[in-house]
C-alpha positions in Angstrom: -65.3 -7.4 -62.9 -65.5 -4.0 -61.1 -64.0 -3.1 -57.7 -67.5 -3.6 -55.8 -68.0 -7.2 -57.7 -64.2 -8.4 -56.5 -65.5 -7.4 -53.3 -68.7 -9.0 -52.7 -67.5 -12.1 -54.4 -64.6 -12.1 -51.9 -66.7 -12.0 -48.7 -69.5 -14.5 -50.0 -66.4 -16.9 -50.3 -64.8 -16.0 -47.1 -68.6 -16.4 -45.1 -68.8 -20.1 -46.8 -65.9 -20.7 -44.9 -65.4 -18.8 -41.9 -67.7 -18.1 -39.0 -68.3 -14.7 -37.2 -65.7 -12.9 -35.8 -65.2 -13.6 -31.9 -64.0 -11.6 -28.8 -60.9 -12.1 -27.5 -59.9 -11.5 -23.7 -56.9 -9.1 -23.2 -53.2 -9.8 -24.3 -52.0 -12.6 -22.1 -53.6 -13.2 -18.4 -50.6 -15.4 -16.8 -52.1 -18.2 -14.6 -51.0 -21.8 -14.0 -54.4 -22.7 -12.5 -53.2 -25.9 -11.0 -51.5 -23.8 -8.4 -54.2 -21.3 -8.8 -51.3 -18.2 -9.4 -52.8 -14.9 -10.2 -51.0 -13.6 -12.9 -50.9 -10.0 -14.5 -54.5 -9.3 -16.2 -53.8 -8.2 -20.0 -56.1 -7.5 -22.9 -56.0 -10.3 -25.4 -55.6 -9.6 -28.6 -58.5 -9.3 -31.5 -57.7 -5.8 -33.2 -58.6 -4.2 -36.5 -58.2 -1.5 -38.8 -61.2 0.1 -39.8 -63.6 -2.0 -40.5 -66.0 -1.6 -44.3 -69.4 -3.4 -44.3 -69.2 -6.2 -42.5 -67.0 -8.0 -39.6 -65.4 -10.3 -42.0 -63.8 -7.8 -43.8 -60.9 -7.1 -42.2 -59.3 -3.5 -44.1 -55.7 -2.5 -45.1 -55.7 1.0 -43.3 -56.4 3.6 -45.5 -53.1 4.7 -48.1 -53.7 6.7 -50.8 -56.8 7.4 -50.3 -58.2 3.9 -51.1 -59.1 0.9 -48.5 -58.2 -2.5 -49.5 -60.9 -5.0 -47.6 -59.3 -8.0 -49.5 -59.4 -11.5 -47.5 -55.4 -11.7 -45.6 -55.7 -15.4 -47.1 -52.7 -16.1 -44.6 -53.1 -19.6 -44.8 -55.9 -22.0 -46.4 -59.6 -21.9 -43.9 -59.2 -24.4 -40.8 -56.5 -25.8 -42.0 -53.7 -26.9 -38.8 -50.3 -25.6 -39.3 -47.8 -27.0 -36.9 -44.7 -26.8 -35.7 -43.3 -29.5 -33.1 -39.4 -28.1 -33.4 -40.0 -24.6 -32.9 -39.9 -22.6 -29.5 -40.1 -19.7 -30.1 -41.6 -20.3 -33.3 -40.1 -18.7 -36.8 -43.5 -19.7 -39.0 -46.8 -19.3 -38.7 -48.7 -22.0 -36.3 -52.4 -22.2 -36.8 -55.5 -24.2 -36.5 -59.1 -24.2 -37.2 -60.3 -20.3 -37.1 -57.4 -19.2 -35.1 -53.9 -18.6 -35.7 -50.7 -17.7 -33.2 -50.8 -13.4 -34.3 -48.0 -12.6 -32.6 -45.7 -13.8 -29.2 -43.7 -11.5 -26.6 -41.1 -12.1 -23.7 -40.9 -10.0 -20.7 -37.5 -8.8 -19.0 -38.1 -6.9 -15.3 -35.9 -3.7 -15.8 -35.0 -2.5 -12.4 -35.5 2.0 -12.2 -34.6 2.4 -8.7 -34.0 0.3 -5.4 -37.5 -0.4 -4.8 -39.2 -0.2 -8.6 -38.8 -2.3 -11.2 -40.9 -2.3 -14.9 -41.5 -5.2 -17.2 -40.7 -4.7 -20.9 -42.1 -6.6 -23.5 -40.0 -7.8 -27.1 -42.5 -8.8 -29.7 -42.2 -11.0 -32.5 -45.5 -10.2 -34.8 -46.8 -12.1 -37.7 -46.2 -11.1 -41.4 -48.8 -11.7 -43.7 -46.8 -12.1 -46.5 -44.1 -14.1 -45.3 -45.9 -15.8 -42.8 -43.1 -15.8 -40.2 -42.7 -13.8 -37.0 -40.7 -10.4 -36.9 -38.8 -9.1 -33.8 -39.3 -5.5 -32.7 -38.4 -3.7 -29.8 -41.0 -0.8 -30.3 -44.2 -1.4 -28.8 -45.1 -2.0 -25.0 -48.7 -3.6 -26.4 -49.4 -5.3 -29.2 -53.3 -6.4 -30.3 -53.7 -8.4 -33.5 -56.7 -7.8 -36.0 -58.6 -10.4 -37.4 -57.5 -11.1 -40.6 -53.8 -11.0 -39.6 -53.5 -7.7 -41.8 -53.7 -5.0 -39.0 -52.5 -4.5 -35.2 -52.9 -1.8 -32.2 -50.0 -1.0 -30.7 -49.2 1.2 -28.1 -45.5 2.6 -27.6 -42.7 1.6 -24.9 -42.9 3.6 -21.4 -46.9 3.7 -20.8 -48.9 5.1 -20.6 -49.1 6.7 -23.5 -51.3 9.6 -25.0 -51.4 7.8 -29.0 -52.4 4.4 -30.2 -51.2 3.4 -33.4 -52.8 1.5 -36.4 -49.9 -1.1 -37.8 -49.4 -2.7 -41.2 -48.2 -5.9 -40.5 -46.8 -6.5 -43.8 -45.2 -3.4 -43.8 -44.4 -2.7 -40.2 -45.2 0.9 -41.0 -48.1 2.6 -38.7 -50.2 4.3 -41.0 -52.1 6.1 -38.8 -52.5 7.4 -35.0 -55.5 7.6 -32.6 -54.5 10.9 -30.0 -56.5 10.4 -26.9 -56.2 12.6 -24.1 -55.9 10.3 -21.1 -52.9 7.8 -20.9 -53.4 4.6 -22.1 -52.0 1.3 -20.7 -53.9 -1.7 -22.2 -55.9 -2.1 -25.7 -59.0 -4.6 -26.7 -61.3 -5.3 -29.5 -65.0 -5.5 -30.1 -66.3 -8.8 -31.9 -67.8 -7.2 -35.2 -63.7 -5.4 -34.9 -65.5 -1.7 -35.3 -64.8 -0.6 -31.9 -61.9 -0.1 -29.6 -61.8 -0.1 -25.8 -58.4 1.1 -24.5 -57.6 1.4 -20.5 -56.5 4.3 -19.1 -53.9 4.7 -16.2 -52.2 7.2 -14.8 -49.5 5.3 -14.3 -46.8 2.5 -16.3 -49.4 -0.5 -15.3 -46.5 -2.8 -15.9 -44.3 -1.6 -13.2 -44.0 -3.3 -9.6 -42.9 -2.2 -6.4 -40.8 -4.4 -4.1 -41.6 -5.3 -0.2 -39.4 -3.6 2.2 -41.2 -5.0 5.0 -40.9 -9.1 4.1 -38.1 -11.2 3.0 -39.7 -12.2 0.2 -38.2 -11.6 -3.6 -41.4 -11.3 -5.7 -42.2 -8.1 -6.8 -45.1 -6.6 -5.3 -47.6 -3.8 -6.9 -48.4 -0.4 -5.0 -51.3 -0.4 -2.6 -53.4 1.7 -5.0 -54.4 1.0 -8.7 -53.4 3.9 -11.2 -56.1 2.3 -13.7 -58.5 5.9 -13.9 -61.3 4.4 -16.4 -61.4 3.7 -20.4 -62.4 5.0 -23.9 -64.6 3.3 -26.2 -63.2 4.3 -29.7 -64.3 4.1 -33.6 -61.4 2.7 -35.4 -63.1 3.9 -38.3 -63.2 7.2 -37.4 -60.7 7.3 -33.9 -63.7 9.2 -32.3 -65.1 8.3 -28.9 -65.2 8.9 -25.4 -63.9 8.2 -22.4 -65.5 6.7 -19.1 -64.2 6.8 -15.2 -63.8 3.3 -13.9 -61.4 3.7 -11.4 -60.4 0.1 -8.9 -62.7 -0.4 -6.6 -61.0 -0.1 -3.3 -61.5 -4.0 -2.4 -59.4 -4.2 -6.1 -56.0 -2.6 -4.3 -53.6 -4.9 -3.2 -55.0 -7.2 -5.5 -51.5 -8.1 -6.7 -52.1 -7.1 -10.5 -51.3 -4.1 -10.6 -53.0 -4.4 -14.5 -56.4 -5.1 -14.9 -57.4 -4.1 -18.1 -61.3 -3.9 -19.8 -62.6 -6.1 -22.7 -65.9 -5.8 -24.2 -68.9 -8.6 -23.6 -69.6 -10.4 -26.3 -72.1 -8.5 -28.2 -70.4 -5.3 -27.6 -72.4 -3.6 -25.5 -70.6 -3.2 -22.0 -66.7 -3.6 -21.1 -65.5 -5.7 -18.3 -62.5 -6.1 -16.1 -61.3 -9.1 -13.5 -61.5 -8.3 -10.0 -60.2 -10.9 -6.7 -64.0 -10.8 -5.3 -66.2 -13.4 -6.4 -67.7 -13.6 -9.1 -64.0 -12.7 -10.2 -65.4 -9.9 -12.8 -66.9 -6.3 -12.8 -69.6 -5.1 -15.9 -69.8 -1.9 -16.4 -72.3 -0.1 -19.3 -70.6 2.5 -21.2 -71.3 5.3 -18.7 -69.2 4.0 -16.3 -71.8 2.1 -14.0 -71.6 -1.3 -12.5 -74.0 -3.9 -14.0 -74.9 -7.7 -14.2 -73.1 -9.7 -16.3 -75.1 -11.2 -19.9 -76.1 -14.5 -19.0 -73.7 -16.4 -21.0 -71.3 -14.5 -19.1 -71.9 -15.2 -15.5 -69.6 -17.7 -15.3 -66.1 -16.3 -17.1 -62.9 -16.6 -15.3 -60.7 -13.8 -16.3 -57.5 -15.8 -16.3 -58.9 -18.4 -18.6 -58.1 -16.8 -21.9 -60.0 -19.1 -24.2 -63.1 -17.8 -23.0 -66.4 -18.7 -25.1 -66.5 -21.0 -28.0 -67.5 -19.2 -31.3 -70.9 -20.8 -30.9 -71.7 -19.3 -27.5 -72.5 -22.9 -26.3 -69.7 -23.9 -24.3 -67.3 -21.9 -21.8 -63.8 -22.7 -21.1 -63.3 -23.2 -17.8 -60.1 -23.5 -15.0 -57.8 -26.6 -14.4 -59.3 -30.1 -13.7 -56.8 -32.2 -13.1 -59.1 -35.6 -12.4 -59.0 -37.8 -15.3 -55.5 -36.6 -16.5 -52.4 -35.0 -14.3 -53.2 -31.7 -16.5 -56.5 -31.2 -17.9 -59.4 -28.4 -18.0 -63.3 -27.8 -17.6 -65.3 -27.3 -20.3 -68.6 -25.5 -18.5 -72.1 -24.5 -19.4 -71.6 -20.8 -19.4 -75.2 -20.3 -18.2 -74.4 -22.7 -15.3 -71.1 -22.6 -14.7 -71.8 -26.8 -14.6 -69.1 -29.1 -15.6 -69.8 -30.7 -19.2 -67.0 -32.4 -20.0 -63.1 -32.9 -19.3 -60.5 -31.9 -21.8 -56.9 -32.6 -22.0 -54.8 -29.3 -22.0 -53.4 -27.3 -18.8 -54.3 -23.9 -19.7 -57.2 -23.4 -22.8 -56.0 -20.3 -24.4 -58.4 -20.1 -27.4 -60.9 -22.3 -29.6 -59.9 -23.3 -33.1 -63.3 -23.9 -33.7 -66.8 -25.2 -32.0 -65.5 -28.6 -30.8 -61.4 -28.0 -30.4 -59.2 -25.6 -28.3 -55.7 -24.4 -28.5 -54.0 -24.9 -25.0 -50.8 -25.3 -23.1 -49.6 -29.0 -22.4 -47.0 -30.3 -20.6 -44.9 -32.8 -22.1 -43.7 -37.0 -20.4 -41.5 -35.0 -17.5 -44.4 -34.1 -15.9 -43.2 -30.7 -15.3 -46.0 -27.9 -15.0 -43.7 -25.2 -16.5 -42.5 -27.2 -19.4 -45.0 -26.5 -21.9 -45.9 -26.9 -25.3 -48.7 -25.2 -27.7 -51.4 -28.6 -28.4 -54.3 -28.5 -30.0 -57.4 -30.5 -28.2 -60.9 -31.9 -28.3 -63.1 -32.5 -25.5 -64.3 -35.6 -25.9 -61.1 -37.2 -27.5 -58.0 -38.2 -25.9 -56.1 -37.3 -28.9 -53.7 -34.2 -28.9 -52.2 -32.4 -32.1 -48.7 -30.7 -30.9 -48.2 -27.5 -32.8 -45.5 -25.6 -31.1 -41.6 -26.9 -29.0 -41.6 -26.2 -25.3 -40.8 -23.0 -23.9 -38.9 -22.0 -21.2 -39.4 -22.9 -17.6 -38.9 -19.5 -15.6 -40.7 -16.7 -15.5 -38.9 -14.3 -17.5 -36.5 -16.1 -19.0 -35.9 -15.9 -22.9 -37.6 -18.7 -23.7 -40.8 -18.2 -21.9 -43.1 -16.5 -24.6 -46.2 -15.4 -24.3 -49.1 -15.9 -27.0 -51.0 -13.7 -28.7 -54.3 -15.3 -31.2 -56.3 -14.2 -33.6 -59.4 -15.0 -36.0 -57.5 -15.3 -39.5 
């Protein structure tokens, strides 16, 4: 059997059993929504290297001259891999489509009296081994589909390269040079496109209040975010847009707010504190309407749309359960159903969603990874609880992606 057999034999099998690759919403937007806390906006993570044929082909980068577009088989299709004793995990957790890519912790680093910067340690995901590796190196990490590939961006952003990683390697094989800083990194569905923020500014830092007693650190008045390029990955050619913050955006207390494409590809968008709680913009920088499965996304609700299209994760409920979540119509915005879980960070599949639980203590900040069904009262625990306090060293921060 020659090379371009292996290949199309490969993806026929892989389509029986996996559906089309979907979006994901930048790397970790913090938000306990039963207390309705705006957290820091990130780009989620659903990165890859260049992409051959088709979306479900997720390459090796390019080595030798050759591309491997080989399935990652990381883990047998839809299968739920759990781990009820681990926080922060060691082995691969997965379910349905998705699996945990990657995790980070934050610790505030104070640079002077009044500024202070969070810094991010990242445990990512080896194929081969299927457990997570520490590093210290990146400030951003975006995980391809496949599990093979991640974006990363360097400590002390922004920065003026992104780089391509080999997961099973740990080695970057190859770097993107773009001439405005970059700050925040997200993926197209189909994987063959890259949108990456640009700021002028370390989006991560914070500035604290001078003028109030109060201990929480607080962004400058004005946004450094200057616009964003839309890149090849193939290739690492594109171009780059202004889309500074609307003035009504400053103060908004995230002092990150970073673009994600729609769903089909074709515009990026950001969250904003003004109702509808999102900007569209078309890829020469002006505002537009949101796609009509679209209208109704909340930013900080990283789950987002099911694969389908036909349902929309929505914020926290709270009626039926002491922590539970909306499942909406996404042309709508009208309440379908109630669902156990706190936070939905991502579906597994159609019908079932990975989310953050609490556990019998009742305690909002004592969570666990769970998977759920809307619908069913049954949960499936996949992960130990994480710390309780923000910035503390157990209080990890997922990262999914389509494997």
């Amino acid at each position: 059997m020659n090379v371009d057999e292996l290949v199309r034999d490969s993806l026929r099998e892989q389509a029986d059993t996996q559906e089309p690759v979907r979006p994901g919403l930048a790397d970790r937007v913090l938000a306990l929504r039963r207390r309705r806390r705006t957290r820091r906006f990130a780009s989620i993570a659903a990165a890859t290297a260049a992409v051959v044929a088709v979306a479900l082909a997720v390459p090796l980068l390019e080595s030798g001259g050759g591309t491997d577009v080989r399935p990652a088989d990381v883990t047998p299709p839809n299968r739920t891999v759990a781990h009820p004793d681990q926080s922060p995990p060691t082995d691969l957790i997965a379910a349905g489509r998705t699996a945990l890519a990657a995790y980070h912790t934050t610790t505030v680093v104070p640079r002077s009296a009044k500024q202070e910067v969070s810094v991010r340690t990242w445990w990512l995901l080896n194929p081969t081994t299927k457990k997570y590796v520490k590093t210290t190196k990146w400030s951003w990490v975006a995980v391809a589909p496949g599990l093979r590939t991640a974006a990363v961006l360097e400590q002390d952003l922004p920065v003026r390269r992104i780089g391509l990683l080999d997961l099973a390697s740990g080695d970057v094989k190859r770097w993107i040079p773009v001439d405005h800083t970059v700050g925040g990194l997200a993926f197209s569905r189909d994987g063959r496109e890259l949108v990456a923020t640009t700021y002028d500014e370390n989006p991560d830092q914070r500035f604290r209040s001078v003028e109030s007693d109060h201990e929480e650190p607080v962004p400058e008045n004005e946004s450094s975010r200057t616009g964003f390029y839309v890149l090849d990955v193939a290739s690492g050619k594109g171009s780059w847009t202004e889309a500074r913050r609307s003035a009504d955006e400053d103060g908004f207390g995230n002092s990150r707010q970073d673009f994600a494409f729609s769903r089909d590809g074709s515009l990026v968008w950001a969250g904003s504190p003004m109702a509808p709680g999102h900007v569209y913009y078309d890829r020469q920088g002006r505002q537009v309407e949101p796609p009509p499965g679209e209208k109704h996304v909340v930013w900080y609700v990283e789950a987002g749309l099911s694969p389908d299209g036909k349902r929309l994760a929505g914020d926290f409920a709270g009626v039926k359960h002491k922590t539970s979540s909306w499942i909406l119509d996404p042309r709508t915005g009208e309440k379908l159903t109630e669902t156990r879980g706190q936070q939905l960070l991502a579906w597994a599949d159609d019908s079932s969603l990975i989310a953050w639980d609490i556990g019998k203590d009742g305690n909002e900040f004592h969570q666990r990874l769970v998977l759920v069904t809307p619908g069913s009262e049954k949960t499936v625990v996949l992960s130990g609880f994480r710390g309780t306090g923000d910035n503390t060293p157990g209080r990890w921060e997922p990262v999914f992606a389509d494997r």
